[in-house]
Biotite code that builds the C-alpha atoms (Angstrom):
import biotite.structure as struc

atoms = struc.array([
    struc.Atom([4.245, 24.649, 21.415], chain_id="A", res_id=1, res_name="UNK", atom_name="CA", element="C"),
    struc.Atom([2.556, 21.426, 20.486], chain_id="A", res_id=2, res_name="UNK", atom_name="CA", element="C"),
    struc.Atom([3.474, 19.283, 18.053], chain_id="A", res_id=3, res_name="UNK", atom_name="CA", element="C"),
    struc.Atom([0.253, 18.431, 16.002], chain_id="A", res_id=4, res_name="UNK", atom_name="CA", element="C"),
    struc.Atom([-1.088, 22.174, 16.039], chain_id="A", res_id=5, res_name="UNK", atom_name="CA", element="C"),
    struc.Atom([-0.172, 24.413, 13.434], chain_id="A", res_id=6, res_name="UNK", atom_name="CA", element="C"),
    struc.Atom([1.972, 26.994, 13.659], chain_id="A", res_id=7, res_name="UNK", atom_name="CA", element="C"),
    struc.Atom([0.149, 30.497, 13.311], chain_id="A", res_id=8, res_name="UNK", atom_name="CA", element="C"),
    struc.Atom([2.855, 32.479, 15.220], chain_id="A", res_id=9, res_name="UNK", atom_name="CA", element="C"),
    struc.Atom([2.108, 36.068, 16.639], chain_id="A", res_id=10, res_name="UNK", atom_name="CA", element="C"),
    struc.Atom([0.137, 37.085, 13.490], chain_id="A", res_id=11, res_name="UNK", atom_name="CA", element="C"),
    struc.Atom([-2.351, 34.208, 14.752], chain_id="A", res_id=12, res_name="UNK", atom_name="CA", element="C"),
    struc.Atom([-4.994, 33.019, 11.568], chain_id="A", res_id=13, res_name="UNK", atom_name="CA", element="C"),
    struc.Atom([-5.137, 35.874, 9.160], chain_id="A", res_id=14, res_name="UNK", atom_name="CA", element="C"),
    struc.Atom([-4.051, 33.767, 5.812], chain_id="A", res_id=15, res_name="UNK", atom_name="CA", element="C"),
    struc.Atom([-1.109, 36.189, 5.923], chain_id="A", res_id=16, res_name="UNK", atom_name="CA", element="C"),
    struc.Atom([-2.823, 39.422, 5.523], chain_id="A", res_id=17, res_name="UNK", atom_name="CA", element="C"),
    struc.Atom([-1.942, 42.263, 8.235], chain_id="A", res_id=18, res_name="UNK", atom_name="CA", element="C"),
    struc.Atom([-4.309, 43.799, 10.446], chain_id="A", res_id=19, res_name="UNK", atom_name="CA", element="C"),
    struc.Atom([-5.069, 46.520, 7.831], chain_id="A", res_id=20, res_name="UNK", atom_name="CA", element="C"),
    struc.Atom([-6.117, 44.152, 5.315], chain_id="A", res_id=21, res_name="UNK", atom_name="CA", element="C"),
    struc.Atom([-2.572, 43.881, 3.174], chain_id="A", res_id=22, res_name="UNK", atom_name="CA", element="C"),
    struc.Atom([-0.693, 41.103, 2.800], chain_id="A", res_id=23, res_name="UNK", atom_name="CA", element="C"),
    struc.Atom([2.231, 40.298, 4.578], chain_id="A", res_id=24, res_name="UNK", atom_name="CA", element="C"),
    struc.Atom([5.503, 41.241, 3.666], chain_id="A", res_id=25, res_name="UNK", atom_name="CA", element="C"),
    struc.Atom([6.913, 37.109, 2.597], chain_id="A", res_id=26, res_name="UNK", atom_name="CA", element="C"),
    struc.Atom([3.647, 36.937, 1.201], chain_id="A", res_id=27, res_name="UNK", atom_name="CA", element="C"),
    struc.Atom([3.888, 40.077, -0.781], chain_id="A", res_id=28, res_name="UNK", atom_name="CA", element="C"),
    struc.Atom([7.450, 39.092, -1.844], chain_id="A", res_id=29, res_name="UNK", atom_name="CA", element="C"),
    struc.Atom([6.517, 36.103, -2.734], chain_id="A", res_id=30, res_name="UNK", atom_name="CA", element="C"),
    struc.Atom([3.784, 36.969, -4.910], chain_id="A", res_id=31, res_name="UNK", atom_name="CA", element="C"),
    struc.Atom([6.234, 39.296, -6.245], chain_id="A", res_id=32, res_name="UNK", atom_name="CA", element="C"),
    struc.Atom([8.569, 36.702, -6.792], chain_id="A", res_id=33, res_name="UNK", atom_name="CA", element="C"),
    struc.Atom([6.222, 34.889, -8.931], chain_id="A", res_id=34, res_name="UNK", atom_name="CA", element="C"),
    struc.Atom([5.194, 37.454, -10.639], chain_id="A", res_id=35, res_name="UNK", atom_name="CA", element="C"),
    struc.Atom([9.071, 37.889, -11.761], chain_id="A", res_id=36, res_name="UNK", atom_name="CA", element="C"),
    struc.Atom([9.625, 34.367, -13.175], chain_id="A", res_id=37, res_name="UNK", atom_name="CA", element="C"),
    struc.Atom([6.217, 34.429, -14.662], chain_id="A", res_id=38, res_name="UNK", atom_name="CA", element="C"),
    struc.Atom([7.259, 37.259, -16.866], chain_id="A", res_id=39, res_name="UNK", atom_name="CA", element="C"),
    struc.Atom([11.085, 36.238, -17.315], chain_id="A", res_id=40, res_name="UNK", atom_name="CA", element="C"),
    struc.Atom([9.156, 32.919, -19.049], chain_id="A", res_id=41, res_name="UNK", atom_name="CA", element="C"),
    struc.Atom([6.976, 34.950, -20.649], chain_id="A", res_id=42, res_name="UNK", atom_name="CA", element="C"),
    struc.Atom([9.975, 37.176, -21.944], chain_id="A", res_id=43, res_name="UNK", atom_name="CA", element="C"),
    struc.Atom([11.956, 34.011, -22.646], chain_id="A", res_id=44, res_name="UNK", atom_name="CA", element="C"),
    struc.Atom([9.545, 32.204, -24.667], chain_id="A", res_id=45, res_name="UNK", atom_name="CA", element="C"),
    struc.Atom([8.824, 35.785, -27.086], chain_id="A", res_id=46, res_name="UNK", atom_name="CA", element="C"),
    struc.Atom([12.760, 36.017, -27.750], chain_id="A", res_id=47, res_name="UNK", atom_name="CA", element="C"),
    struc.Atom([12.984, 32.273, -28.306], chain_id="A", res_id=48, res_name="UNK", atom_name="CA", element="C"),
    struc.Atom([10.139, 32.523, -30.581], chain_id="A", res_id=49, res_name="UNK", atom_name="CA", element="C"),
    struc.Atom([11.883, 35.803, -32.134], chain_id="A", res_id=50, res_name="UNK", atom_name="CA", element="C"),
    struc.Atom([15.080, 33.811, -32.686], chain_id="A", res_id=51, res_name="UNK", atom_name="CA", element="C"),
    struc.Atom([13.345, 30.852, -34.439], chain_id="A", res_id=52, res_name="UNK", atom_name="CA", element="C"),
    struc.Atom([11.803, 33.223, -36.711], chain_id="A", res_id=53, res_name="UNK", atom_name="CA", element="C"),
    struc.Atom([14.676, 35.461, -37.468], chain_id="A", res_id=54, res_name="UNK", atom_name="CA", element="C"),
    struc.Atom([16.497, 31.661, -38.123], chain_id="A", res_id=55, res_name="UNK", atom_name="CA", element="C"),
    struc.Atom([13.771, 30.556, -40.242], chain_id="A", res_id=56, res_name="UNK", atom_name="CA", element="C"),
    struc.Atom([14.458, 33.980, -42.694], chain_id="A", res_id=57, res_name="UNK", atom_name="CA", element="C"),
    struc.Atom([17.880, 33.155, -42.498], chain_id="A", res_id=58, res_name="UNK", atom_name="CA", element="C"),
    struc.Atom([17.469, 29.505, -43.636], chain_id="A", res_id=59, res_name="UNK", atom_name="CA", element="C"),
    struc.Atom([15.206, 30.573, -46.555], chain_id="A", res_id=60, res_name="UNK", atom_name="CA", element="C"),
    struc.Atom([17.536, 33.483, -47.350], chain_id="A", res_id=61, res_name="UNK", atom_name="CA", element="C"),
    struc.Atom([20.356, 30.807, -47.684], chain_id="A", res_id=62, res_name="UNK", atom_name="CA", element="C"),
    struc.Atom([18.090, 27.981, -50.225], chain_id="A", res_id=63, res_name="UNK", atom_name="CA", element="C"),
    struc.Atom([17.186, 30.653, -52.175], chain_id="A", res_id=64, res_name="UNK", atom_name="CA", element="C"),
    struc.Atom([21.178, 32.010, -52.839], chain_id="A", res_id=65, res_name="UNK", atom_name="CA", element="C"),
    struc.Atom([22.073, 27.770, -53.217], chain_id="A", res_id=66, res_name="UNK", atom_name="CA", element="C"),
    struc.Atom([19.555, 27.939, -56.002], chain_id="A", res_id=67, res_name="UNK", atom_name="CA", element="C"),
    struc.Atom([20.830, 30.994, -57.190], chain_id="A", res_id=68, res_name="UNK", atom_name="CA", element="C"),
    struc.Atom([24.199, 29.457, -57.560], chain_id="A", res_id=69, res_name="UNK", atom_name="CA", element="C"),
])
């Protein structure tokens, strides 16, 4: 192999997509893979959000029993 060409192995320049048109399977797991921390973030940032709401109730719930006092 030479050094300064690129290595396109036995697939040779198809971007990763099989003969049939799919993609390859690292390129279809890695999509995939994306896909899974993209919605673990997603999912993170709605309970995060969730929690700093439920605190917020919680913090008003607790002036308003101070002031009751």
């Amino acid at each position: 192999m030479n050094a300064g060409a690129p290595n396109i192995g036995a697939a040779g320049g198809n971007n990763g997509a099989d003969f049939d048109g799919t993609e390859a399977a690292d390129e279809a797991n890695s999509q995939a893979m994306q896909q899974r921390k993209a919605f673990e973030m997603a999912l993170g940032m709605l309970a995060m959000r969730i929690v700093s709401d439920a605190q917020a109730d919680l913090d008003s719930a607790m002036d308003d029993t101070e002031e009751d006092v």
